[in-house]
Wavefront OBJ file of the C-alpha trace (Angstrom):
o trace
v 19.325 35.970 -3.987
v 17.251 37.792 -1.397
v 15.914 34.479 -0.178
v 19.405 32.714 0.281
v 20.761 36.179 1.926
v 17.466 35.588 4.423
v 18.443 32.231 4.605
v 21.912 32.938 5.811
v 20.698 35.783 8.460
v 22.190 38.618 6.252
v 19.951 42.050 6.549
v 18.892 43.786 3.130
v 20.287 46.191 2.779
v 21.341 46.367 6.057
v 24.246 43.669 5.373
v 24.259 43.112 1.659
v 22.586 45.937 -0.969
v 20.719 43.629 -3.940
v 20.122 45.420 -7.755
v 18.268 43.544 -10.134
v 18.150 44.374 -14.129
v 15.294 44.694 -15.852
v 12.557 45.607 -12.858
v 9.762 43.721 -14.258
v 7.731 45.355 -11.793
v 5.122 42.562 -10.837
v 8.899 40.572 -9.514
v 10.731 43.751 -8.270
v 7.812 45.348 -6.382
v 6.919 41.987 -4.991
v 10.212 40.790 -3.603
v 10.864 41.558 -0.058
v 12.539 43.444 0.765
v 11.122 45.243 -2.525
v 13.982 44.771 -5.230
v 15.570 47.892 -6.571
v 16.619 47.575 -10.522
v 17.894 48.885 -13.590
v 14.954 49.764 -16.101
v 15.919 49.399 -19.577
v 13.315 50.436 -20.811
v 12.458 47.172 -22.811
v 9.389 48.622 -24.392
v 11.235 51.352 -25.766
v 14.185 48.783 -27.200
v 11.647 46.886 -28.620
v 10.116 49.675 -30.837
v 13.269 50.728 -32.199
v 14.404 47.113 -32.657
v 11.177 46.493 -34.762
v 12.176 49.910 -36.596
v 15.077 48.861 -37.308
v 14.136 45.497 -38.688
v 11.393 46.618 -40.701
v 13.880 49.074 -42.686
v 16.341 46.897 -43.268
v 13.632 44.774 -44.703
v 13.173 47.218 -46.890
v 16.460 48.090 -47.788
v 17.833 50.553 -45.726
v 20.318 49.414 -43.933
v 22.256 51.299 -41.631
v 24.824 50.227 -38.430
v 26.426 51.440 -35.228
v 24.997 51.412 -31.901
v 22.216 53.294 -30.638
v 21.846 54.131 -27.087
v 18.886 54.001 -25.294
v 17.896 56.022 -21.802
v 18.290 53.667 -18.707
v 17.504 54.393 -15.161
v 17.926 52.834 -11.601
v 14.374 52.600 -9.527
v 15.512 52.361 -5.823
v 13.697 50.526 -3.758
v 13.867 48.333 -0.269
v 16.893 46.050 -1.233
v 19.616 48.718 -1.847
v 17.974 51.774 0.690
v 16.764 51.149 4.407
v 12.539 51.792 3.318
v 11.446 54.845 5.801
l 1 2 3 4 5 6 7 8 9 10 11 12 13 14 15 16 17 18 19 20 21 22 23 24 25 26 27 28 29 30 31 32 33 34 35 36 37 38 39 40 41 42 43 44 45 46 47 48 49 50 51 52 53 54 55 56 57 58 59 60 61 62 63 64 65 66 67 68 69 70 71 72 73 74 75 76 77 78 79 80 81 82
């Protein structure tokens, strides 16, 4: 997206604010302008995913939804960097 907005002559964030999801930070910290994103903590999810797995392997089953801490990491595409 941030290449096609260059491509086009649009400013980030100047013109157009860009979020990603995820910030795998060796893509979001890389992008230019650097990519702000949602962190979802994927390590975390993946623990209590396994958890959860594992004990209903074993029998103990259980259901519902479990929420998880998120946050937003600004960076260049969604803040003027100064």
């Amino acid at each position: 997206m941030l290449d096609a907005l260059h491509e086009a002559g649009r400013d980030v964030p100047t013109d157009v604010a860009v979020i990603g999801f995820d910030n795998w930070e060796v893509l979001a910290a890389g992008a230019r302008p650097p990519l702000s994103s949602v962190d979802i903590n994927l390590e975390q999810l993946g623990r209590v995913a396994a958890k959860r797995l594992f004990a209903a392997i074993d029998g103990s089953l259980s259901s519902g939804t479990e929420v998880l801490p998120c946050r937003v990491v600004p960076r260049g595409s969604t803040t003027p960097l100064g």
